[in-house]
Backbone as a ProteinNet text record, in pm:
[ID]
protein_1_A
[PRIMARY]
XXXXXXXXXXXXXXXXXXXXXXXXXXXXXXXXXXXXXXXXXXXXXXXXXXXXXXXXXXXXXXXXXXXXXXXXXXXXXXXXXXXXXXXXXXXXXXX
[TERTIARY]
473.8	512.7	615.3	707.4	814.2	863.5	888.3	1022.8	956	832.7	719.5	735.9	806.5	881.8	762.9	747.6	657.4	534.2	466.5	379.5	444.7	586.8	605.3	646.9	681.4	767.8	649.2	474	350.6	314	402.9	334.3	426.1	508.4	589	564	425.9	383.3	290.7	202.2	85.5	79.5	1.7	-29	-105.9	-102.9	-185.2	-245.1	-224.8	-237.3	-404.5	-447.8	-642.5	-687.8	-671.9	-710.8	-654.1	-522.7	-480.5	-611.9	-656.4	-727.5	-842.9	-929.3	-1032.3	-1042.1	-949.9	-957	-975.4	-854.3	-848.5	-948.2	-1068.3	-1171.9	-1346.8	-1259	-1416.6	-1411.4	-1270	-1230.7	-1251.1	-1304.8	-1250.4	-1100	-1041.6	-925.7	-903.1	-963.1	-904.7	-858.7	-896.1	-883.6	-723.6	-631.2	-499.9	-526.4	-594.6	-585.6	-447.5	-339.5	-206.2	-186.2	-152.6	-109.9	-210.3	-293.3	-385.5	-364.9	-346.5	-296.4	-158	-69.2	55.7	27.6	-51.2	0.9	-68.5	-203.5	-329.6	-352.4	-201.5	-267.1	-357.2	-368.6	-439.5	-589.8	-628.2	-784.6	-796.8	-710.4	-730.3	-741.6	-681.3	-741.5	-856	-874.4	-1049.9	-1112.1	-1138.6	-1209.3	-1250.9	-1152.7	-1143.8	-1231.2	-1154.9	-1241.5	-1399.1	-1431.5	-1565.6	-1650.5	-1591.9	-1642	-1662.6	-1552.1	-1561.4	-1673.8	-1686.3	-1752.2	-1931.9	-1940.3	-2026.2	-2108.7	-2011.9	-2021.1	-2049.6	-1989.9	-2007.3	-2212.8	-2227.2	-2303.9	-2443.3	-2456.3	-2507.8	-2566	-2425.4	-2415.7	-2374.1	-2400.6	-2286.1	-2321.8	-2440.7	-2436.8	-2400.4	-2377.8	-2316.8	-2170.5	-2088.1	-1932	-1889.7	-2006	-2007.7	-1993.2	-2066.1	-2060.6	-1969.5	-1886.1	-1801	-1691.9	-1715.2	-1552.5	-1569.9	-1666	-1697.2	-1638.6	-1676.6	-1635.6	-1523.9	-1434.7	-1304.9	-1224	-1308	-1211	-1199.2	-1341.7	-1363.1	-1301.7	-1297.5	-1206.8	-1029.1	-949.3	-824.5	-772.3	-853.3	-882.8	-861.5	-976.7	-974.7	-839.8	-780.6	-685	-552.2	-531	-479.1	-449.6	-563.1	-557.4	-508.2	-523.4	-501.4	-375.6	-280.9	-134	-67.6	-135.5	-50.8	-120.8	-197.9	-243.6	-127.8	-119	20	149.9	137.9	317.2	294.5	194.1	179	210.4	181.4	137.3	292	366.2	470	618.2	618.8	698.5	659.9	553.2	536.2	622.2	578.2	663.3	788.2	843.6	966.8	1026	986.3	999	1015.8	940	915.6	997.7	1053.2	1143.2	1293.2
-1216.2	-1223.1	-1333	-1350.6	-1450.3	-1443.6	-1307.8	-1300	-1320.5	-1369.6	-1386.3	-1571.9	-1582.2	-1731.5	-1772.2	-1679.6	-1691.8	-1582.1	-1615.3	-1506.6	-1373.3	-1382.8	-1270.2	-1176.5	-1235.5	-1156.1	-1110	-1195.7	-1102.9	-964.2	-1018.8	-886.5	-778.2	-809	-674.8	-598.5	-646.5	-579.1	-554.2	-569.3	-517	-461.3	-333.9	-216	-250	-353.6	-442.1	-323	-260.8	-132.1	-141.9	-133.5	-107.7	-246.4	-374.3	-439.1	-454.6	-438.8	-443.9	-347.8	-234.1	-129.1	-182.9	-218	-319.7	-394.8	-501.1	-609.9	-546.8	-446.2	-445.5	-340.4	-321.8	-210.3	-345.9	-398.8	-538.1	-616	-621.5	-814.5	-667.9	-777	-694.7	-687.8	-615.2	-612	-724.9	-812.3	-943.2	-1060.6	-1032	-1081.2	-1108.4	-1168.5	-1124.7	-1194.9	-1109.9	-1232.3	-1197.7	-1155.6	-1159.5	-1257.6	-1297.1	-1453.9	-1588.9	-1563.4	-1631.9	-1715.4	-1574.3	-1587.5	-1617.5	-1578.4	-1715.3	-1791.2	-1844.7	-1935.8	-2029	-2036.4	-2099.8	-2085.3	-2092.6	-2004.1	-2079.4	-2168.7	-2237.5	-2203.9	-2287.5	-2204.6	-2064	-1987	-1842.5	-1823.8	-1877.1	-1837.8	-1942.9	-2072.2	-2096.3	-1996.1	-1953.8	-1834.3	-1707.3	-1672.2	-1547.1	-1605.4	-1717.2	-1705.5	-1752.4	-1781	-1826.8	-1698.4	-1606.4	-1490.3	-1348	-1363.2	-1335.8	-1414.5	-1509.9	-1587.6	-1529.5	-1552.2	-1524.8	-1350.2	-1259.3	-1148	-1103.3	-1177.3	-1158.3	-1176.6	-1292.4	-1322.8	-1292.6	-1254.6	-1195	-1019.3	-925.3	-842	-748.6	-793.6	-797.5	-588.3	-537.6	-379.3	-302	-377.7	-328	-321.4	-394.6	-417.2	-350.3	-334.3	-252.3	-124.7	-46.2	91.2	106.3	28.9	41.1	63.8	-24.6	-13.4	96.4	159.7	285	394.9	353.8	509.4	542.3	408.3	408	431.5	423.2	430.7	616.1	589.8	803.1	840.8	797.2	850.5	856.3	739.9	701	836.3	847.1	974.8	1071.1	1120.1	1224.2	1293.9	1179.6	1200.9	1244.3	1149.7	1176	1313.1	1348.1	1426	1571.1	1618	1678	1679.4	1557.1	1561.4	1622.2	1573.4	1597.1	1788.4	1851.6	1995.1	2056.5	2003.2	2027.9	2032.2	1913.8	1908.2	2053	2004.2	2171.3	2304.3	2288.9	2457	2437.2	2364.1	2373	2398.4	2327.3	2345.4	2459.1	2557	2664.2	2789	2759.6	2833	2811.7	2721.4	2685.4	2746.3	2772.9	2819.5	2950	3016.5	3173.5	3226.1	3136.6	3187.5	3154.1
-2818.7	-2680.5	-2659.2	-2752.4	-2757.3	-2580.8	-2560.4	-2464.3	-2358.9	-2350.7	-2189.5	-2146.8	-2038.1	-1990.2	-1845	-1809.6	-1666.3	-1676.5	-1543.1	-1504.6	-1444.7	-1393.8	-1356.4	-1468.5	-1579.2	-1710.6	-1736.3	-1754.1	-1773.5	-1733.6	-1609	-1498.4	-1476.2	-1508.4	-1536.9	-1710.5	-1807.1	-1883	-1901.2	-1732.3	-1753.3	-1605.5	-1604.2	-1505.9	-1431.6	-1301	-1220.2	-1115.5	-1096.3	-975	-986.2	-1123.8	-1122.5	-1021.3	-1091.7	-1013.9	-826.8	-817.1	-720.8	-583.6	-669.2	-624.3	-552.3	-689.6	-737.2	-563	-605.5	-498.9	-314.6	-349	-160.5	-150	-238.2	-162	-209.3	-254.9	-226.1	-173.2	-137.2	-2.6	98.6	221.9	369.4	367.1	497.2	525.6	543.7	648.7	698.8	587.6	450.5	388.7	309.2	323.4	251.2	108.1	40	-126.7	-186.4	-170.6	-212.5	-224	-58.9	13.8	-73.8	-70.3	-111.6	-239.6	-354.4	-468.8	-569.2	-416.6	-429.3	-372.1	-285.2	-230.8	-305.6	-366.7	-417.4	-581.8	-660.5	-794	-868.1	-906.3	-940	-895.3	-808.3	-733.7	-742.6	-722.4	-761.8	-929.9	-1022.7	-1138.8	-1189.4	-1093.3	-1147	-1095.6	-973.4	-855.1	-971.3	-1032.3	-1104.2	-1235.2	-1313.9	-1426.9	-1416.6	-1321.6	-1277.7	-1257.7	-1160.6	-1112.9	-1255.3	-1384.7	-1452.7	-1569.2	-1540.3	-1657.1	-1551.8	-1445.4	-1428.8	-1436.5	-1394	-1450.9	-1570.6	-1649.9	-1838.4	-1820.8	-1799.4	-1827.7	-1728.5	-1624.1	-1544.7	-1535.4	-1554.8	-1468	-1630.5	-1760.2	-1872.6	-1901.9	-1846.7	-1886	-1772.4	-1615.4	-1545.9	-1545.5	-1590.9	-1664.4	-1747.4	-1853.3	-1959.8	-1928.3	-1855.3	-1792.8	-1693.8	-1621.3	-1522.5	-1631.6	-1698.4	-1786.6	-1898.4	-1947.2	-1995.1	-1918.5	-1798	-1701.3	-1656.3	-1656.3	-1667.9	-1746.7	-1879.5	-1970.7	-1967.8	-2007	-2011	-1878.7	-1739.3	-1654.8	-1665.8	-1746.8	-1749.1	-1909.8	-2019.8	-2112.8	-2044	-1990.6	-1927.6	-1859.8	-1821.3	-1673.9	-1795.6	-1890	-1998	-2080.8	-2114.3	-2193.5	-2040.4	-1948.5	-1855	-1847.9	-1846.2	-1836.1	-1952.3	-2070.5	-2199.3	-2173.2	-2188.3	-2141.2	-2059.4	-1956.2	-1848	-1910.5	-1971.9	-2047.8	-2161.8	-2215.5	-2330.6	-2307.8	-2167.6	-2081.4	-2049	-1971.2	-1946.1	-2028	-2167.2	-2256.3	-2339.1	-2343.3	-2392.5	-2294.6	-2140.5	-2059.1	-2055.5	-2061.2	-2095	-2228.6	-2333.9	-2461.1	-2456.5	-2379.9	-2363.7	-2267.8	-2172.9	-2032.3	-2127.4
[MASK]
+++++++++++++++++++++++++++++++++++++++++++++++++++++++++++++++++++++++++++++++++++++++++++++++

């Protein structure tokens, strides 16, 4: 990861949308953790690794199965597109 200078060069190589999801359906609305999380980064990544450290260790077969079901859900969704592209470049082949 030579060419990674900041957090934003991070984040433009990783697919934040899950958590983004994540967050705004467990904060209330009133909550802006965007703002929060520029404005506070620091406290926002103790907040997180705390909440994660406590999860690990707490909650560790409920995490386990959330992130199971995601995974078999994000597969799933997968293998459906590449099916589509199949079905489609066969019709394409034949037309």
């Amino acid at each position: 990861m030579a060419g990674i200078r900041s957090v934003k060069d991070l984040g433009a190589l990783v697919d934040t949308s899950m958590v983004d999801d994540f967050l705004d359906e467990l904060l209330p609305e009133s909550v802006d953790w965007r703002h929060l999380v520029t404005r506070y980064p620091l406290p926002s990544l103790a907040v997180a690794a705390a909440a994660g450290f406590w999860l690990a260790r707490s909650r560790s077969q409920m995490v386990l199965a959330a992130l199971g079901s995601y995974v078999a859900a994000s597969v799933g969704e997968a293998v459906g597109q590449l099916g589509e592209q199949i079905e489609h470049a066969e019709h394409a082949r034949r037309h």
